[in-house]
C-alpha positions, -999 to 999 in steps of 0.1 A, spaced: -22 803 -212 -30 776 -181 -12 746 -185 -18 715 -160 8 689 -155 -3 660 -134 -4 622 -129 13 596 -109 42 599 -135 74 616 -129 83 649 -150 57 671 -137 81 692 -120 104 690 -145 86 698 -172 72 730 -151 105 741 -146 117 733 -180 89 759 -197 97 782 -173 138 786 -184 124 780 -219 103 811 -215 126 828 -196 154 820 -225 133 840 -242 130 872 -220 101 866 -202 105 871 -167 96 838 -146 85 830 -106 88 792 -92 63 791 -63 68 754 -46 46 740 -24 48 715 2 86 710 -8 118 724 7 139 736 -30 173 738 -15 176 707 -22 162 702 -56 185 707 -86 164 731 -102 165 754 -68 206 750 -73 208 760 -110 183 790 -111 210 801 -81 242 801 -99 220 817 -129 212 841 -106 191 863 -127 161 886 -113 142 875 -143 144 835 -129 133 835 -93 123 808 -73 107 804 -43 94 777 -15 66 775 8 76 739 21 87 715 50 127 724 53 143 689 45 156 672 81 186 660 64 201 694 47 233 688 34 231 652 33 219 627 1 187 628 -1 166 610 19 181 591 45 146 596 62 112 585 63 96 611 41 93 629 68 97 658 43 64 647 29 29 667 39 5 640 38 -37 639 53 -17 617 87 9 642 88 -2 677 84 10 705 112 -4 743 116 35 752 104 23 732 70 -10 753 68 12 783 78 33 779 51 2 770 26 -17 804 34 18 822 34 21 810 -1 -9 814 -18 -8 852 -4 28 857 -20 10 842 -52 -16 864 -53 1 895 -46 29 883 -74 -5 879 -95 -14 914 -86 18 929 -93 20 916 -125 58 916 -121 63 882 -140 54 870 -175 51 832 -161 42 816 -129 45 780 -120 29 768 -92 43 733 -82 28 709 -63 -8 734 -64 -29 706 -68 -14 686 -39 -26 718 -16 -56 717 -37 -61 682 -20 -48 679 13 -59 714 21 -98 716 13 -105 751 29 -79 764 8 -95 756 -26 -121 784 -28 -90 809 -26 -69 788 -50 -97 790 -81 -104 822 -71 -67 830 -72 -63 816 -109 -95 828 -125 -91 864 -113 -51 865 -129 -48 884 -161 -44 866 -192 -10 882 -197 6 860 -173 7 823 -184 3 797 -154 18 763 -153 5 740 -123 19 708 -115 2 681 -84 -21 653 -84 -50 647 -86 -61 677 -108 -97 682 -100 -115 677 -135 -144 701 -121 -117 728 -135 -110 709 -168 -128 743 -185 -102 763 -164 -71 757 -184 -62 753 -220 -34 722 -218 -42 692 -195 -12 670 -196 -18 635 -177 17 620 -168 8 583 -160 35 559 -143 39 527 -161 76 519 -136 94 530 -116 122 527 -96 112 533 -61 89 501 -66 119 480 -69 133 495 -38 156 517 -54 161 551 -38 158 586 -53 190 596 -72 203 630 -68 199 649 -104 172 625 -120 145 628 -92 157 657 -72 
């Protein structure tokens, strides 16, 4: 299957990761492939590593957070790729990724792949999206693909078989309240 969560909302992540140690609860060997983020210091990066199970990788292709080791984020977001922001590291990292995904897709090594934060390279990196839909519609339909990001382009509604909109009605960070360490990260 192909299975899109995206939105303004929060949970896409979450619910990514969430199928994927679902699935791999029941045997099925799973790959985490983040974009534009720096795991280590995600709570999902820090449990699949004390489960530490071949079965349950995960894997980044992201800015490394300036503030490692610290609460999370004393900064500016300067953790976050934006159109203002962009470096040749971040498209460094982008091609690097989608390469690793591809050959993963290739090896057929894994029963699930997630692909987090897809969509937001799928955006912010338009030369990149030829290779991205080529990447997912030449993938065998033995491996299911979960994607997370905004916006999902709807030209590749007919892509995927689950389309999951997560729309933000509140939240904190509009009232000035910071991100708290094992809800949003």
């Amino acid at each position: 299957m192909r299975l899109v969560f995206t939105g303004t909302g929060k949970g896409k992540t979450t619910c990514a990761v969430g199928l994927g140690i679902r699935a791999w609860g029941h045997g099925k060997k799973v790959l985490i492939v983040a974009f534009l983020k720096d795991l280590e210091v995600s709570g999902e990066w820090k449990a699949i590593k004390r489960i530490d199970d071949p079965a349950l990788q995960a894997v980044s292709f992201g800015r490394k957070c300036p503030y490692h080791g610290q609460e999370c984020c004393p900064g500016e977001g300067e953790c976050i790729v934006t159109y203002s922001n962009q470096t040749d590291e971040d498209y460094q990292l982008v091609a690097a990724g989608l390469h690793f995904v591809r050959q993963q897709l290739e090896n057929e090594q894994y029963d699930v792949i997630i692909l987090d934060e897809i969509w937001n390279v799928y955006q912010l990196f338009p030369l990149q999206r030829e290779y991205i839909t080529t990447i997912l519609q030449n993938t065998s339909s033995d491996i299911d693909i979960i994607t997370t990001g905004r916006p999902f382009p709807r030209e590749l509604n007919d892509s995927f078989d689950l389309i999951t909109n997560m729309d933000k009605i509140k939240h904190p960070y509009n009232q000035g309240i910071a991100a708290r360490k094992g809800i949003d990260y």
